[in-house]
C-alpha positions as CSV (number, residue, x, y, z in Angstrom):
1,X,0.0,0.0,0.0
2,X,1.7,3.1,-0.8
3,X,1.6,6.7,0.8
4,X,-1.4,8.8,1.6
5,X,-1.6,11.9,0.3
6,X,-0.2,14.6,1.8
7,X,-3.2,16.4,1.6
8,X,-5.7,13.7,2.6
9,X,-5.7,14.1,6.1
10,X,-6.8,17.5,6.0
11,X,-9.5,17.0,3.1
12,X,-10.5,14.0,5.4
13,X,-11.2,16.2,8.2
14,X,-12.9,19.1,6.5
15,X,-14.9,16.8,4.2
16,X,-18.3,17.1,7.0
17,X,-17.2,21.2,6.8
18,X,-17.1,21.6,3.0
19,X,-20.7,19.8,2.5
20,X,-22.3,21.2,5.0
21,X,-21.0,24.4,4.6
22,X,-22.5,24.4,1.3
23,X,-25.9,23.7,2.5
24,X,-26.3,26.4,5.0
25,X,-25.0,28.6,2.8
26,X,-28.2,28.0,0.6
27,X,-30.4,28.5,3.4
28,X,-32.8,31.4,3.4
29,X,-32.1,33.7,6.1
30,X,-29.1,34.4,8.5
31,X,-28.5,30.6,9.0
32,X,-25.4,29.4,11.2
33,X,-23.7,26.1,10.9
34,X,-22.9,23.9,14.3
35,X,-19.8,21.0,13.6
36,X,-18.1,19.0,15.7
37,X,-14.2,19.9,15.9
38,X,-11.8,17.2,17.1
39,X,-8.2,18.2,19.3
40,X,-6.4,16.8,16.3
41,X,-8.1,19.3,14.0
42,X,-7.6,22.1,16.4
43,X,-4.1,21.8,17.2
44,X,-2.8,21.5,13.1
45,X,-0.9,24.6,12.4
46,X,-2.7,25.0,8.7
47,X,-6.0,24.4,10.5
48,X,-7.7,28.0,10.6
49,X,-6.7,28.2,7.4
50,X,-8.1,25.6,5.6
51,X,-11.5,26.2,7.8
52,X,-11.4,30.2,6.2
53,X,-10.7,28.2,2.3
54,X,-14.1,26.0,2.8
55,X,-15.9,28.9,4.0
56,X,-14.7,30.8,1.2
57,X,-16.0,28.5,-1.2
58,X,-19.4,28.4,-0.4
59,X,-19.8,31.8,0.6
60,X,-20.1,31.4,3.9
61,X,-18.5,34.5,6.4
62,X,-16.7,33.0,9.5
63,X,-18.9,34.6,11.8
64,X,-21.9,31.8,10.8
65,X,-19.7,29.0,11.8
66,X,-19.4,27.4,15.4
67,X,-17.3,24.7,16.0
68,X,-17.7,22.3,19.3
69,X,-15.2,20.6,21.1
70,X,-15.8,18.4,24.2
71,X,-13.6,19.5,27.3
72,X,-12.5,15.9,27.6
73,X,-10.8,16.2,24.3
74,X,-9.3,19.6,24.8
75,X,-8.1,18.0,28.5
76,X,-5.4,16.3,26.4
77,X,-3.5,19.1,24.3
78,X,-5.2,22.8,25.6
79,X,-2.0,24.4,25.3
80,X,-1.3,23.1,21.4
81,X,-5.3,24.2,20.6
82,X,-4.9,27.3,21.8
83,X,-3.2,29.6,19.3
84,X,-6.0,28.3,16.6
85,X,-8.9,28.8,18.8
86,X,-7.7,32.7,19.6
87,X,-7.5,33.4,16.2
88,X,-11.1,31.8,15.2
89,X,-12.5,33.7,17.5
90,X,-10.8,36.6,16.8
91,X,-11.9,36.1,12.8
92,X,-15.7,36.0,14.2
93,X,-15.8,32.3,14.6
94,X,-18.0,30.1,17.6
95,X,-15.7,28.0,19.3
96,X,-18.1,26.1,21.7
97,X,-16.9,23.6,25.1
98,X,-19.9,20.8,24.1
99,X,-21.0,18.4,26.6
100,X,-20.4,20.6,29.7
101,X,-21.4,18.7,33.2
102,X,-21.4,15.7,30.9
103,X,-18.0,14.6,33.3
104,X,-15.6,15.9,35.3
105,X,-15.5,19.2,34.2
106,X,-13.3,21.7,35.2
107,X,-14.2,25.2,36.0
108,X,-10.8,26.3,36.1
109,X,-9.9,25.0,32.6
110,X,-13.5,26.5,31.8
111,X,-11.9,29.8,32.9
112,X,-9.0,29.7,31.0
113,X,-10.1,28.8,27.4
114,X,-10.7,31.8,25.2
115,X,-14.0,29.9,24.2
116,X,-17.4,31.9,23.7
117,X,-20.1,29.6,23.9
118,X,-21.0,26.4,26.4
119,X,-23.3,23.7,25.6
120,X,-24.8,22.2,28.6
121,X,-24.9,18.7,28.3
122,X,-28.6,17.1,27.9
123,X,-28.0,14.6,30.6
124,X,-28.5,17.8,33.1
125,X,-31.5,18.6,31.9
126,X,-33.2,15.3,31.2
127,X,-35.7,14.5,33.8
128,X,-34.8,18.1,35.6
129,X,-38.0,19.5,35.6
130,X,-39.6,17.3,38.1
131,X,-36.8,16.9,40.2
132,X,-35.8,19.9,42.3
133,X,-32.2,19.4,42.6
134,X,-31.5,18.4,39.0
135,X,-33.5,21.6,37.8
136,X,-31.3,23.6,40.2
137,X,-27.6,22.0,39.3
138,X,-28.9,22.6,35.4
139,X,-29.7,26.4,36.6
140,X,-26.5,26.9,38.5
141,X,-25.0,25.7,35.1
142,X,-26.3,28.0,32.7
143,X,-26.1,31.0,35.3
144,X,-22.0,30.3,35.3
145,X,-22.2,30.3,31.5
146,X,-24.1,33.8,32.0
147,X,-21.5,34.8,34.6
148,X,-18.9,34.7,32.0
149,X,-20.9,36.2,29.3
150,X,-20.7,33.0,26.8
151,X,-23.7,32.3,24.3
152,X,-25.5,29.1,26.1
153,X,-27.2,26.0,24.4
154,X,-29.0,23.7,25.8
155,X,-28.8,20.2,24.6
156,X,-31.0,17.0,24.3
157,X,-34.6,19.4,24.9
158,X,-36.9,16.0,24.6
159,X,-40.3,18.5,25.9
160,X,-42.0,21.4,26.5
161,X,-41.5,21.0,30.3
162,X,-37.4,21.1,29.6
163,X,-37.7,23.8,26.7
164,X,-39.8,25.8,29.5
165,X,-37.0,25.5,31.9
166,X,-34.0,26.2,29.5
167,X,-36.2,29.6,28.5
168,X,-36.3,30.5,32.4
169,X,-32.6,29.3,32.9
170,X,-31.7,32.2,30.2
171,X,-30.9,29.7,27.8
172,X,-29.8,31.9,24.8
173,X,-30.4,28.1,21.8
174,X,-31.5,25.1,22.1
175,X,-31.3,21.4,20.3
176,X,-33.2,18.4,20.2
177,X,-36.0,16.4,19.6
178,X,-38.9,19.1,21.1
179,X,-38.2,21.0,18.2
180,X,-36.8,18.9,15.3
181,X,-35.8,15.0,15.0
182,X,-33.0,15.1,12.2
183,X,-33.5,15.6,8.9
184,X,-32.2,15.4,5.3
185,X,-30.8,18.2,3.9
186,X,-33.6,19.2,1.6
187,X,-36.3,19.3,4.5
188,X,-34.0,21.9,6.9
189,X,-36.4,24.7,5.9
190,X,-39.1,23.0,6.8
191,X,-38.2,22.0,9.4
192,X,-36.9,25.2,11.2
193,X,-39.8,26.9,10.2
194,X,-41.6,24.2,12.6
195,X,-39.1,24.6,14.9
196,X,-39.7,28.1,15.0
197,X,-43.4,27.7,15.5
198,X,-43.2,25.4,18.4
199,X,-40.8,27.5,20.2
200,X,-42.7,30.6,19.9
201,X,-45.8,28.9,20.8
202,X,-44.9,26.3,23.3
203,X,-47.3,23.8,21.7
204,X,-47.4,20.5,19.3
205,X,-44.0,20.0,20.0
206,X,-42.6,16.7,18.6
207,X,-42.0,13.6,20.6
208,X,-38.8,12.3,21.0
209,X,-38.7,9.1,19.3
């Protein structure tokens, strides 16, 4: 078997970026696109880079892009990821810490990544409303994000009763089955505009299947 590529690694990685890049960037309306962003990719030196080339493609400005990266990930190589995540931000990027309370996470590593948005894991808010404590520890959890001024999302919203507490929590977005299942790419306007109608009306939301 001979050599890869040099270059396959990277188009490898961006592969997920480049296609569904493209797709927002067809989307009516202001439209932001959410991807998953592993340490490896993070802490390559062309990285930014190669992120800004997609973008540019498509036609999509940086400033419509988040990407996520679990604080279990970033627990083996913050120092290396850094330099890349200052500059995305700096170029109007979303860098996101996903998962958060999911494990043992750590405030103080929370308080030192130049991040500027926290996803609170779903596994706090899942069964939270009719338990006291949980909806309190998923409340303390979103008033830290607040405390440091980051953009909050709430994961795994299965119901009205956790979509009504993520609203009261300050919760600035949310994800999950409440509002949308998955979809194929040609139903995401659809499927937003349902989205939007549920949230705004706090009624037929979907079931999570």
């Amino acid at each position: 078997m001979g050599a890869p590529h040099p270059g396959a690694a990277a188009s490898s990685r961006f592969l997920v970026l480049e296609q569904a890049a493209a797709v927002v960037a067809g989307l009516p309306g202001p439209m932001n696109l959410w991807i998953n962003a592993s340490v490896h990719d993070l802490r390559q030196p062309g990285m930014v880079d190669e992120v800004l080339a997609e973008l540019q493609v498509v036609g999509l400005p940086p400033h419509r892009l988040a990407l996520e990266v679990t604080e279990t990930a970033l627990m083996t190589d913050e120092d290396a990821c850094r330099s890349n995540i200052e500059r995305l931000i700096k170029l109007g990027v979303g860098v996101a810490m996903d998962d958060f309370g999911a494990g043992f996470s750590s405030l103080d590593r929370l308080r030192r990544l130049p991040i500027n948005a926290l996803k609170i894991s779903g596994s706090l808010l899942s069964g939270a409303p009719g338990q006291a404590m949980a909806a309190d520890i998923f409340r303390v959890a979103a008033s830290l994000g607040h405390s440091m001024d980051l953009m909050l999302v709430a994961e795994g919203v299965e119901s009205r009763e956790e979509l009504e507490l993520a609203r009261a929590a300050g919760i600035h977005r949310v994800q999950g089955f409440a509002l949308s299942p998955p979809v194929p790419a040609s139903q995401i306007p659809e499927a937003i505009a349902s989205a939007e109608a549920a949230a705004n009306t706090g009624l037929q939301l979907r079931a999570a299947s």
